[in-house]
C-alpha positions as CSV (number, residue, x, y, z in Angstrom):
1,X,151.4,233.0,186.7
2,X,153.7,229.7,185.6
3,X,156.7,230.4,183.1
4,X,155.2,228.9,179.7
5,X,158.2,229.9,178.1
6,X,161.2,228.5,179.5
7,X,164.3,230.0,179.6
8,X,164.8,232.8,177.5
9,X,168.1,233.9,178.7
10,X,169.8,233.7,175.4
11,X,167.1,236.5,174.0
12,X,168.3,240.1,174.1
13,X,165.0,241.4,175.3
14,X,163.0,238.2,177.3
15,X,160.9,241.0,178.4
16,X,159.4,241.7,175.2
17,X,158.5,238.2,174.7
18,X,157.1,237.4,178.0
19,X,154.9,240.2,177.9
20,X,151.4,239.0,177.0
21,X,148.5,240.8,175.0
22,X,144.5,241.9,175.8
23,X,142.8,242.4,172.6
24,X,138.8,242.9,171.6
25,X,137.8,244.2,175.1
26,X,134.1,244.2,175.7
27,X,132.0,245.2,178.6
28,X,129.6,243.2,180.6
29,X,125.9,245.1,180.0
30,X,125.9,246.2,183.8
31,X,129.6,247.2,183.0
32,X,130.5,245.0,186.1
33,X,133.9,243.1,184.3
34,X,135.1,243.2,180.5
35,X,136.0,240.2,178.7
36,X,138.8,240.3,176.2
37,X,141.3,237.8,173.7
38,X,144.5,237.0,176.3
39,X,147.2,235.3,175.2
40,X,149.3,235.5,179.3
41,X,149.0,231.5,179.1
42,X,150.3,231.2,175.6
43,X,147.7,230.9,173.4
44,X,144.4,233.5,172.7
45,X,141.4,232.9,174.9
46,X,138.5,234.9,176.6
47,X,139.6,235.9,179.9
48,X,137.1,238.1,182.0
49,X,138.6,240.8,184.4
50,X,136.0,242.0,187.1
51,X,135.6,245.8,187.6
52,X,135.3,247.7,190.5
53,X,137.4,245.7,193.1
54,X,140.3,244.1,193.7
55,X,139.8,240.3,191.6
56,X,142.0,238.1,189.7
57,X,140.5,237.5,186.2
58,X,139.9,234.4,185.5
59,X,139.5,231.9,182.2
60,X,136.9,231.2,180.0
61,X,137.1,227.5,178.4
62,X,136.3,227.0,175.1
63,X,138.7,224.4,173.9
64,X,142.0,224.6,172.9
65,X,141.9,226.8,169.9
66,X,143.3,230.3,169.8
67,X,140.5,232.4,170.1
68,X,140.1,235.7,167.6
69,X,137.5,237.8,168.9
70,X,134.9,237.9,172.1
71,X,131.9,240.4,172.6
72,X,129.4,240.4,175.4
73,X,125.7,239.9,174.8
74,X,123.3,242.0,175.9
75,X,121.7,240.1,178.4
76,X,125.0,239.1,180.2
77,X,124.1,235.5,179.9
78,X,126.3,235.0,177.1
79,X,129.6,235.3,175.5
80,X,130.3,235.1,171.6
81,X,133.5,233.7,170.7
82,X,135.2,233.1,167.5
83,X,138.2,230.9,167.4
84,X,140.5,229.7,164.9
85,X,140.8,226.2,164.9
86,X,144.2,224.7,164.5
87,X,145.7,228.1,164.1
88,X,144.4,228.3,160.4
89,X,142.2,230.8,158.9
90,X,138.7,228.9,158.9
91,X,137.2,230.9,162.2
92,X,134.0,229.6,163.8
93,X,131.4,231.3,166.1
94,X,130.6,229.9,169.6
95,X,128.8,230.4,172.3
96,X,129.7,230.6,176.2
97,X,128.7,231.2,179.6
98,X,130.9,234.1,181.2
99,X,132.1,231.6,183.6
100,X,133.0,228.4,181.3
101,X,129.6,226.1,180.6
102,X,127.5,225.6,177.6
103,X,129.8,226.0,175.2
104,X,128.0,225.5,172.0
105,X,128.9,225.9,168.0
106,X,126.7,229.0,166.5
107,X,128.4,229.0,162.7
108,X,130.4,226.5,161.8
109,X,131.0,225.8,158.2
110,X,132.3,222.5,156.3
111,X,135.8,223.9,154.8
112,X,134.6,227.2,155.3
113,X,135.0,230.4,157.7
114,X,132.4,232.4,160.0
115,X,133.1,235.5,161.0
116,X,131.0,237.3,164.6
117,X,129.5,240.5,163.3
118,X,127.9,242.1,165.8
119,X,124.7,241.4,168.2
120,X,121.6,243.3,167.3
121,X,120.9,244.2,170.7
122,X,117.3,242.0,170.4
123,X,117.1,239.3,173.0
124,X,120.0,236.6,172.3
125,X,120.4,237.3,168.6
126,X,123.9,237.3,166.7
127,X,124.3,238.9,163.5
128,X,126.9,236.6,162.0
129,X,128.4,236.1,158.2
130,X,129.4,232.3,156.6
131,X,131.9,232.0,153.8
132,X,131.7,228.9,151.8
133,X,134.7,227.2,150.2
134,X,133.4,228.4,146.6
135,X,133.3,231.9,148.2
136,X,129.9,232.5,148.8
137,X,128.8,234.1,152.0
138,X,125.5,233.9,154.1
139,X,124.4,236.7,156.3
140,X,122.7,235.4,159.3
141,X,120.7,235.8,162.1
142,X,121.5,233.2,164.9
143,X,120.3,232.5,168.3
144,X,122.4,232.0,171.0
145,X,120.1,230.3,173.7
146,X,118.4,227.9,170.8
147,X,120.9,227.9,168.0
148,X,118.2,228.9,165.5
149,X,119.3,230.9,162.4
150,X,117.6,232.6,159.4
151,X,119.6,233.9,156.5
152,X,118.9,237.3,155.5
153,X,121.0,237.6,152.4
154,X,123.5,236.0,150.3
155,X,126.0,237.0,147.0
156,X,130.3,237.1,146.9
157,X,132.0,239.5,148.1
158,X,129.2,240.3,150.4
159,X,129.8,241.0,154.1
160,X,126.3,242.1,156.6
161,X,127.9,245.3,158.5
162,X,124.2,245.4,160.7
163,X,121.0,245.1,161.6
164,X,118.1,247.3,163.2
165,X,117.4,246.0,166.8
166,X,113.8,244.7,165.3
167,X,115.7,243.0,162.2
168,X,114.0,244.9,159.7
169,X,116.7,246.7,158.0
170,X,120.1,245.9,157.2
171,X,123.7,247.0,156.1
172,X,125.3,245.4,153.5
173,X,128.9,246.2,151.9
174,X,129.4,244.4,148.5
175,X,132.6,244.7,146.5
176,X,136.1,244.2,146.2
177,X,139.3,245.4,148.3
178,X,139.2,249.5,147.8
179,X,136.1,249.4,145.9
180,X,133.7,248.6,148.3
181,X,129.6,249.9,147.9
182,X,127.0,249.8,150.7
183,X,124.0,249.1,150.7
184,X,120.8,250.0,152.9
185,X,117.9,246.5,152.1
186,X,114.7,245.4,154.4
187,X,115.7,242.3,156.5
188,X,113.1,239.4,154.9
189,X,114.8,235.8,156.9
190,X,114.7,233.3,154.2
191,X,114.4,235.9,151.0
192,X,116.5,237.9,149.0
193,X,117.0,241.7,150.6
194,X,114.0,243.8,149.4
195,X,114.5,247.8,148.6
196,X,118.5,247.3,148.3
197,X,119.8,250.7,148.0
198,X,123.2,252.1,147.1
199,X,123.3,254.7,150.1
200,X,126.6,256.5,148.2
201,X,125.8,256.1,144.5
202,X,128.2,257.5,142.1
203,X,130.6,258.5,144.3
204,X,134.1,256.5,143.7
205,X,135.8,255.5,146.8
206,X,135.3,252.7,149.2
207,X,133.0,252.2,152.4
208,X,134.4,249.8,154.9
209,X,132.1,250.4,157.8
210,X,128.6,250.7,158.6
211,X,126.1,251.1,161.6
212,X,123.0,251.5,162.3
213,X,120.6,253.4,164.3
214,X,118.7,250.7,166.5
215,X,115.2,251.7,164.8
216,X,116.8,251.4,161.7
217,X,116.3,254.8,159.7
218,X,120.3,256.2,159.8
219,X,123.3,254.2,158.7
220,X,126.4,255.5,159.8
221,X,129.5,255.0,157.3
222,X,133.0,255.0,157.8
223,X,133.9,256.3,153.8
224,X,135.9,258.0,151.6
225,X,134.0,258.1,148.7
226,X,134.0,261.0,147.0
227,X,136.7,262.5,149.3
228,X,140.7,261.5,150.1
229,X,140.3,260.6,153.5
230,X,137.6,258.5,155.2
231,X,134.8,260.6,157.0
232,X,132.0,259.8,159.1
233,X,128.8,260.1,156.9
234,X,124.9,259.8,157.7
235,X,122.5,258.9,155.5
236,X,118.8,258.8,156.7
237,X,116.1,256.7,154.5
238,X,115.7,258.2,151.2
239,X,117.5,261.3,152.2
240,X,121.2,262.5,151.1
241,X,124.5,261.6,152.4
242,X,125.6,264.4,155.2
243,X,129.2,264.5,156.5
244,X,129.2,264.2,160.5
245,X,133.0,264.4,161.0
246,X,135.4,264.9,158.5
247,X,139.2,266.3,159.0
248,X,141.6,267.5,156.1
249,X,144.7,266.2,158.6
250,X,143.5,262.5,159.7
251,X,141.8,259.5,158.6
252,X,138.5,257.8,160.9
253,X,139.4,254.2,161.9
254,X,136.8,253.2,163.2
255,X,132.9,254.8,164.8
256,X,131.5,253.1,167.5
257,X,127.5,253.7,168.8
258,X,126.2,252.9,171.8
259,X,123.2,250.8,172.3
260,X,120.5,253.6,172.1
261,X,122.0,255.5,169.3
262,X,122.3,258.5,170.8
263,X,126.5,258.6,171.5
264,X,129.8,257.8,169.0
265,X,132.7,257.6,169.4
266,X,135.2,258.5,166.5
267,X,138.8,256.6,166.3
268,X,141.1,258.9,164.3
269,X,144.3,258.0,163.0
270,X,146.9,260.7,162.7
271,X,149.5,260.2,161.1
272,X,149.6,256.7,162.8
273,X,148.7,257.7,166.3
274,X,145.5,257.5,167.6
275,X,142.5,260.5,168.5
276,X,139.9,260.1,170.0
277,X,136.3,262.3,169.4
278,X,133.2,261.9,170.9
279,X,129.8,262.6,168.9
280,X,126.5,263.2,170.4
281,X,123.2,262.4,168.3
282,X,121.5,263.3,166.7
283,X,122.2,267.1,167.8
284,X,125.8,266.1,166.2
285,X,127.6,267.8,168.9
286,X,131.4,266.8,168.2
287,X,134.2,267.2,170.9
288,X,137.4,265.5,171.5
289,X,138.7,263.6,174.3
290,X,142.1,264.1,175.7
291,X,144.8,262.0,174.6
292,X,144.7,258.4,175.4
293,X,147.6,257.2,177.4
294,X,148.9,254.9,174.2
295,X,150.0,255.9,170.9
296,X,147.4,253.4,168.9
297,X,143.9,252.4,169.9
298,X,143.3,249.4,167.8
299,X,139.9,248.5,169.4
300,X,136.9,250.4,170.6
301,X,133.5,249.4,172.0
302,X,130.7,252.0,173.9
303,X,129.4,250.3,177.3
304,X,125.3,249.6,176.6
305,X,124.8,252.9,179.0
306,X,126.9,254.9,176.7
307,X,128.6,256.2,179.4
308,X,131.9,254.3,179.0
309,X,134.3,253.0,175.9
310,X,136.3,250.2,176.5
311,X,139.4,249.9,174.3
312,X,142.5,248.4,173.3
313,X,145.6,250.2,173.1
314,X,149.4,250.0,173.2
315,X,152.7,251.3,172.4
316,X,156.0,250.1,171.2
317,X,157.5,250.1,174.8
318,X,153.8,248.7,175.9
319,X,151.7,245.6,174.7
320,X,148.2,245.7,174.0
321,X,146.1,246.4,177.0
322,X,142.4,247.2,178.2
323,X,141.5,250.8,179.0
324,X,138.3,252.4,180.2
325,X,137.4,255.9,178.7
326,X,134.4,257.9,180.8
327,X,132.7,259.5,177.8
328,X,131.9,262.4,180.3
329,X,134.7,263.6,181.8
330,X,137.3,262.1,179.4
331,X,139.8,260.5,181.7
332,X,140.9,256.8,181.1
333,X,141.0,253.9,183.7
334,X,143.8,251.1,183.7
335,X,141.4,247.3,183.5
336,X,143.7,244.8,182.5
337,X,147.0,244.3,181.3
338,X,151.2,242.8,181.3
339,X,152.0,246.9,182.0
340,X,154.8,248.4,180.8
341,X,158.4,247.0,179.6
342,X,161.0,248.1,181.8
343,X,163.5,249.0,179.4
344,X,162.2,249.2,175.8
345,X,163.0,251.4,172.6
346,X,159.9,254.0,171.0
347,X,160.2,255.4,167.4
348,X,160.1,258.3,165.6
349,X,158.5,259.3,162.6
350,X,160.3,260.0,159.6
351,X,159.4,261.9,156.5
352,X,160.8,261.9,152.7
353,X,160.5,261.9,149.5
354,X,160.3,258.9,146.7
355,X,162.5,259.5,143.9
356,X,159.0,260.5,142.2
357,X,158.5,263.3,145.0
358,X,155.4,261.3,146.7
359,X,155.7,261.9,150.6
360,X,156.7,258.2,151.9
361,X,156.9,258.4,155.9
362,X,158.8,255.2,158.0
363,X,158.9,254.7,162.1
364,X,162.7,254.8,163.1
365,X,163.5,252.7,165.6
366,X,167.2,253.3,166.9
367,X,169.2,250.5,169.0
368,X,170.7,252.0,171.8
369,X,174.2,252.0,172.9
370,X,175.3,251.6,169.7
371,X,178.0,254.5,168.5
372,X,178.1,255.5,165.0
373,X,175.5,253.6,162.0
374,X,174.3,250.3,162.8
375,X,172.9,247.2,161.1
376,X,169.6,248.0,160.0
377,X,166.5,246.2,158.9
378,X,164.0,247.9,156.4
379,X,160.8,246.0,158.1
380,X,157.7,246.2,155.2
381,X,154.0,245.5,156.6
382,X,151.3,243.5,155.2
383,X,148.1,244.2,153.1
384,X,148.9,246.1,151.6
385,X,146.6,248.3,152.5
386,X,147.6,248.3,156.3
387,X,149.6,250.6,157.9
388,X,152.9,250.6,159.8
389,X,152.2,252.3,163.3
390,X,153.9,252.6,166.8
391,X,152.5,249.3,168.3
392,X,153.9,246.9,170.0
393,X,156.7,244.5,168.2
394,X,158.7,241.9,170.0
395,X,160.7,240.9,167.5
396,X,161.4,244.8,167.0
397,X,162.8,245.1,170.9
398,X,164.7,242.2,170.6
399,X,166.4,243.3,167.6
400,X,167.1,246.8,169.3
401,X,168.6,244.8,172.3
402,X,170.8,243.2,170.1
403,X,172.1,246.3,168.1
404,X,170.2,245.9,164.8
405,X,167.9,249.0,164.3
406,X,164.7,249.1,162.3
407,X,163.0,250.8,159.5
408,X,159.3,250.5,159.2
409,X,158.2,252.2,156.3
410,X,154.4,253.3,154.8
411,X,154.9,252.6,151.0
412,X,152.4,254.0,148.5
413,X,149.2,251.3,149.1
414,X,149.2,252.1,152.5
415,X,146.7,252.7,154.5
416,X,146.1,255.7,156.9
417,X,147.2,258.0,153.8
418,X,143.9,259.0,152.0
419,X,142.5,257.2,148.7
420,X,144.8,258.5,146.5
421,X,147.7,257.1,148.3
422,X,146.2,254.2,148.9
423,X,145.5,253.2,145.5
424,X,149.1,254.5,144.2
425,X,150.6,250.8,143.9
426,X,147.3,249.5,142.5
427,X,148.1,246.8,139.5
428,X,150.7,248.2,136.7
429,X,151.7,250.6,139.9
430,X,153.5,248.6,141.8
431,X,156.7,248.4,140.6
432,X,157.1,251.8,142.3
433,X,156.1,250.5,145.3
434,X,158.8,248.1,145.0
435,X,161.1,251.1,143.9
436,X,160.1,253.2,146.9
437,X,161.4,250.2,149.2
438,X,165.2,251.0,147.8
439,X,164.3,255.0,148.6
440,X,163.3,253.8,152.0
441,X,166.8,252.0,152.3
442,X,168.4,255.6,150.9
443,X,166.4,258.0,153.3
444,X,167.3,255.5,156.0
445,X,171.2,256.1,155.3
446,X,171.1,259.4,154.6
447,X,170.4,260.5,158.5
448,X,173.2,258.9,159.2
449,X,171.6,255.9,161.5
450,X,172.5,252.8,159.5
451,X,175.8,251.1,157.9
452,X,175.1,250.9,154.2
453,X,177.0,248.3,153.8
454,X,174.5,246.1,156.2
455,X,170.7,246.2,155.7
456,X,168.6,243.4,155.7
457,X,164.8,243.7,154.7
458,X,162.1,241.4,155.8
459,X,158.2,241.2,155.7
460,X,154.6,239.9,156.5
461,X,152.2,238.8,153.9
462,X,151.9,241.7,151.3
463,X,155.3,242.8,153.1
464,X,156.8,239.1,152.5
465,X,156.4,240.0,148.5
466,X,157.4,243.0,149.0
467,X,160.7,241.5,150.2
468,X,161.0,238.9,147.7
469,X,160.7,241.9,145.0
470,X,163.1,244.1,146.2
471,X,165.3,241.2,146.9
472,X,165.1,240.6,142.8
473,X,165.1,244.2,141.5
474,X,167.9,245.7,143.9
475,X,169.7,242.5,143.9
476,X,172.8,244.3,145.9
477,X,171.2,246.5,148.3
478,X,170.6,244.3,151.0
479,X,172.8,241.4,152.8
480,X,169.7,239.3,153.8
481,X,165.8,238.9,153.4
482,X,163.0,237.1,155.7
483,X,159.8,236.7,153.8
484,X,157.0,235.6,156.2
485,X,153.4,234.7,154.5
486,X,155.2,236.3,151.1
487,X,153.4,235.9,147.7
488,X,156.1,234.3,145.2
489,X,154.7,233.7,142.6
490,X,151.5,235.7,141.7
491,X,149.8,232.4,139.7
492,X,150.3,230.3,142.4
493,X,148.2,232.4,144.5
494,X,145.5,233.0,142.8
495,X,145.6,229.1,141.6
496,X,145.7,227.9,145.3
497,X,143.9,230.7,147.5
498,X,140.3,231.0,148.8
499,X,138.4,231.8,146.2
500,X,136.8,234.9,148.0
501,X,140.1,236.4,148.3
502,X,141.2,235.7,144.9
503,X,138.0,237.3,144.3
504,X,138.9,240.5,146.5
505,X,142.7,241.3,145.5
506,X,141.5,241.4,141.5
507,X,141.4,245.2,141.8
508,X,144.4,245.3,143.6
509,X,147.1,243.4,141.7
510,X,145.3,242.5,138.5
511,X,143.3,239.6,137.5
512,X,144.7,236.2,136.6
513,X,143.8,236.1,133.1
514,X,143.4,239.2,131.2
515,X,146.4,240.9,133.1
516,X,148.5,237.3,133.4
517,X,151.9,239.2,131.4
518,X,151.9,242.0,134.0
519,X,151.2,239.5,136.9
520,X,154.3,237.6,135.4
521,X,156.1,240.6,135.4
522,X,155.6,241.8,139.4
523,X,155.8,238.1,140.8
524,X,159.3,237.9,142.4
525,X,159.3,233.8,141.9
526,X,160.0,234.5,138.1
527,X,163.0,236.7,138.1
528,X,164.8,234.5,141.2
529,X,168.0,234.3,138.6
530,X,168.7,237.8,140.4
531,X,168.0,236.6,143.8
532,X,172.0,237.4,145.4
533,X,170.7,238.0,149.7
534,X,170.2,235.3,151.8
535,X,167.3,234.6,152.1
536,X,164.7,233.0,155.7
537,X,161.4,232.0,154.8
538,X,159.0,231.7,157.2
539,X,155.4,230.5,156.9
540,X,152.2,228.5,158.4
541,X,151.4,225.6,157.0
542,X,147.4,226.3,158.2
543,X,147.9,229.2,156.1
544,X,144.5,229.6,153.3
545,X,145.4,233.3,152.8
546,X,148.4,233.1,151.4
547,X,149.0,229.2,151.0
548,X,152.6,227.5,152.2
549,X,152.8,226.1,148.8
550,X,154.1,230.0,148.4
551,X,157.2,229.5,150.7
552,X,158.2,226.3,149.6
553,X,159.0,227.1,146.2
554,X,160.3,230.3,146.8
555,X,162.9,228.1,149.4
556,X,163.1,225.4,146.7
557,X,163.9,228.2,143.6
558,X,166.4,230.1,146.5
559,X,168.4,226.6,146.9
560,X,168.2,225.7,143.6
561,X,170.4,228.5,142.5
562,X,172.8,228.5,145.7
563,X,171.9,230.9,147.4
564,X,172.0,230.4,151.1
565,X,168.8,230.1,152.5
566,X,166.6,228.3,155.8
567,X,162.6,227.2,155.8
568,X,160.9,227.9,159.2
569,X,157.2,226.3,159.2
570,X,154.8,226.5,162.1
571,X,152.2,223.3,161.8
572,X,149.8,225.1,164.3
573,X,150.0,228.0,162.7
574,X,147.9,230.1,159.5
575,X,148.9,233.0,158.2
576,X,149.3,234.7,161.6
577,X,151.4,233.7,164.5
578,X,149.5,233.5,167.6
579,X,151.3,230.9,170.1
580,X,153.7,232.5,172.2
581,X,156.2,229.6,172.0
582,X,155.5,230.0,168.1
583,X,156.5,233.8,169.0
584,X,159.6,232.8,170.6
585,X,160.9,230.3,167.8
586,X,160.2,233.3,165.1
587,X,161.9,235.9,166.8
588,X,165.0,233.7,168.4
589,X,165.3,232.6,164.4
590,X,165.1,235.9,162.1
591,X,167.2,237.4,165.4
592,X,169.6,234.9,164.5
593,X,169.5,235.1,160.5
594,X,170.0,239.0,160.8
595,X,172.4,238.2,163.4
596,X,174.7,236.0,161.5
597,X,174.1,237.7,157.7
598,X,174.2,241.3,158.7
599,X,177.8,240.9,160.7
600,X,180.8,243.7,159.9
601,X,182.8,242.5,156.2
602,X,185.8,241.2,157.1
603,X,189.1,243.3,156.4
């Protein structure tokens, strides 16, 4: 394969940035080659890997935009594809051939995003969702061979999680972030849902997930209502909720069902690491699979047969790769992937206390060959309901090649947790999230890995505020900051951000107008008088999520008072990175930033 990258000689750890990524595997129906999201030619598109013999995979064109997500239809005729166009945030559904040809728009909104759902399994139908610019959202049933669709419901805050193979009953989750509902409604194209029914009333707690049986009459949710950790729940038409799966020690990621309905498979997260379970129906017959040969499975499909899942998995030391799991036996087949970094650094989980006794836990990520405590980075994830886990980072190896070790903590609003942890930095709350970044910074020096005198923090989205507000409120702990997609300024967001997400984060840091003093309060913008680190900001200008206007007035308010600081923006780019030059240019920047800030005081 060409080098797309150049020369990268003056990185620590090349390796790490040459190694490319397979993402949202999915099998052909006759489980002949999986097609999955690639980036090994510097940007995300479908690439399909045949199965069974020795042959080179091989492109899928559909233009020139990153691609997001791929799944395989199930008559093999077609692909669905949703790209990002420009880099930014507003996705769009299309429709391929497997090899290149036809490429045709399925959901494509003026100024707003489509998202690919799922297909329903009848004919050439796609279950797909439109968000408007004013934040309303059509489910939809389109047709891939004649580009036909029929809107089967519509409200805010509304996402379709499926449909019964004959399209007569639905799954619909309505709600806010940590408060979603779901609801069970007859399919009627062109009319409001008939019979909607709250399958969980009452109980408090959110439902992200939801499949159906293909006739229709069980939805399978992914919940923790009325429990700490999220379960796997049935609930038959006008019957009861019954728990399927449930563990006191683990959270469920994900459920996958095959096309007949009569196999699961459960994606557990312990403790950041992934489990695997697999579920027969509807005896309910539960057993686990061995270990998969990756510390996180991020993605998991069941082949049509059910006899096979395909998934995505990786490892700090490995990117993101394609791995087959027989459902029978339980061993896992290598498909597709960049394989192993030859020399690359793991982590280990750590465990403390906040100063409020709440159990915080961090991945430590040591740089070798370094003697006695090192320059450290307190690295803060985004969300912030998501969760810090042992994936693959290359900015992490390159700053462990170059002697700077890393902190990646779970703060309370974390993910992976339970509820209750979860909804521990919710609105007045989080200023002790913001406190338990400086006990991260104290549990970190106390095992004797890092240089007090030389810690840096940085962040992603919901991490990038993070930064900004310890930055503010422990003004001297750290010798240098890189906010990436940061909130600054908390009225600015909500001012300049989709509406649907405005919408959405309400329950999570409060809303604009009735809780405007404590939204003053936590945004880090208004108390930059105490800003004393250096401080790299870093941000896409495609960005809708968390809009640029965010980063450059948090630069503008960090030069104003004198304090050293650099603006990095990526025109191609929305609030993710997903060029590999784009890759590059980040990490050879914060590298060095940290480089040059974190340094030994002179004598």
């Amino acid at each position: 394969m060409p080098d797309i990258l150049g020369d990268l000689s003056h990185l620590p750890s090349a390796a790490a940035l040459r190694a490319w990524n397979c993402r949202r595997p999915a099998l052909a129906p006759d489980n002949s080659a999986v097609a999955f999201v690639g980036d090994q030619d510097g940007v995300p598109r479908v690439w399909v890997q045949p199965l069974g013999a020795d042959l080179d995979a091989w492109p899928v064109d559909t233009g020139h935009h990153p691609v997001v997500d791929v799944s395989w239809g199930p008559t093999g005729e077609h692909l669905a594809v949703l790209v990002a166009p420009g880099g930014g945030e507003h996705t769009q559904v299309w429709t391929v051939r497997p090899h290149g040809g036809e490429l045709r728009p399925l959901a494509v909104p003026p100024h707003g995003s489509a998202a690919l759902v799922r297909w329903t399994g009848r004919g050439e139908s796609v279950l797909v969702a439109e968000t408007s610019a004013a934040g309303l959202t059509r489910a939809e049933l389109a047709d891939a061979v004649t580009g036909a669709r029929q809107v089967i419901a519509a409200g805010e805050l509304l996402w379709p999680a499926a449909v019964s193979r004959d399209h007569a009953r639905m799954l619909l989750r309505r709600g806010p972030r940590g408060l979603r509902r779901m609801y069970a409604a007859d399919a009627v194209p062109g009319h409001p849902p008939g019979g909607e029914r709250d399958l969980l009333p009452g109980l408090p707690g959110s439902t992200d997930q939801g499949v159906l049986s293909p006739d229709g009459e069980i939805a399978y949710l992914v919940s923790d209502a009325g429990r700490d950790r999220a379960a796997l729940l049935a609930v038959r038409r006008n019957a009861y909720p019954v728990v399927l799966a449930e563990r006191p020690d683990a959270e469920l990621d994900r459920f996958a069902l095959s096309a007949d309905g009569r196999r699961g498979v459960l994606l557990w997260n312990e403790h950041g690491r992934s489990a695997l379970d697999v579920v027969e129906l509807p005896a309910v017959h539960v057993r686990p699979l061995p270990p998969p040969p990756a510390d996180v499975v991020t993605s998991v499909r069941v082949a049509w047969d059910g006899r096979t899942a395909v998934l995505a998995a990786e490892s700090p030391q490995e990117p993101s790769h394609v791995l087959l799991c027989d459902l029978t036996s339980g061993t896992y087949r290598y498909a597709a992937g960049a394989g192993r970094l030859p020399v690359a650094t793991g982590a280990e989980l750590l465990r403390f206390p906040a100063r409020d006794g709440l159990e915080l836990a961090a991945w430590l990520y040591r740089p070798a060959h370094v003697h006695g405590p090192a320059p450290f980075v307190v690295s803060l994830h985004g969300g912030p309901e998501d969760q810090e886990r042992p994936t693959f980072n290359p900015l992490y190896q390159n700053l462990l090649a170059a002697g700077i070790g890393v902190l990646a903590p779970n703060v309370r609003g974390s993910g992976g947790y339970g509820r209750a942890f979860r909804q521990a930095d919710d609105l007045a709350l989080r200023f002790r999230a913001v406190e338990d970044v400086a006990d991260c910074a104290a549990a970190l020096v106390r095992t004797g890995a890092a240089d007090p005198s030389r810690l840096a923090c940085m962040g992603w989205s919901y991490g990038g505020y993070l930064t900004l507000a310890a930055l503010v409120t422990h003004p001297r702990l750290f010798r240098a900051g890189v906010n990436m997609s940061g909130i600054a300024d908390f009225a600015t967001f909500y001012a300049r951000t989709e509406p649907w997400i405005a919408a959405a984060a309400v329950s999570e840091y409060g809303h604009p107008e009735a809780d405007r003093d404590l939204l003053h309060a936590l945004s880090p913008l208004r108390a930059f008088d105490r800003l004393a680190a250096p401080l790299l900001v870093v941000h896409g200008t495609q960005d809708t999520n968390v809009p640029v206007h965010e980063a450059r007035q948090a630069f503008g308010a960090a030069r104003a008072r004198g304090v050293p600081c650099d603006l990095l923006l990526f025109e191609d780019e929305g609030h993710e990175i997903r060029n590999r030059a784009n890759r590059v240019s980040l990490v050879s920047k914060v590298l060095n930033w940290l480089d040059e800030h974190l340094r030994p005081a002179p004598h």
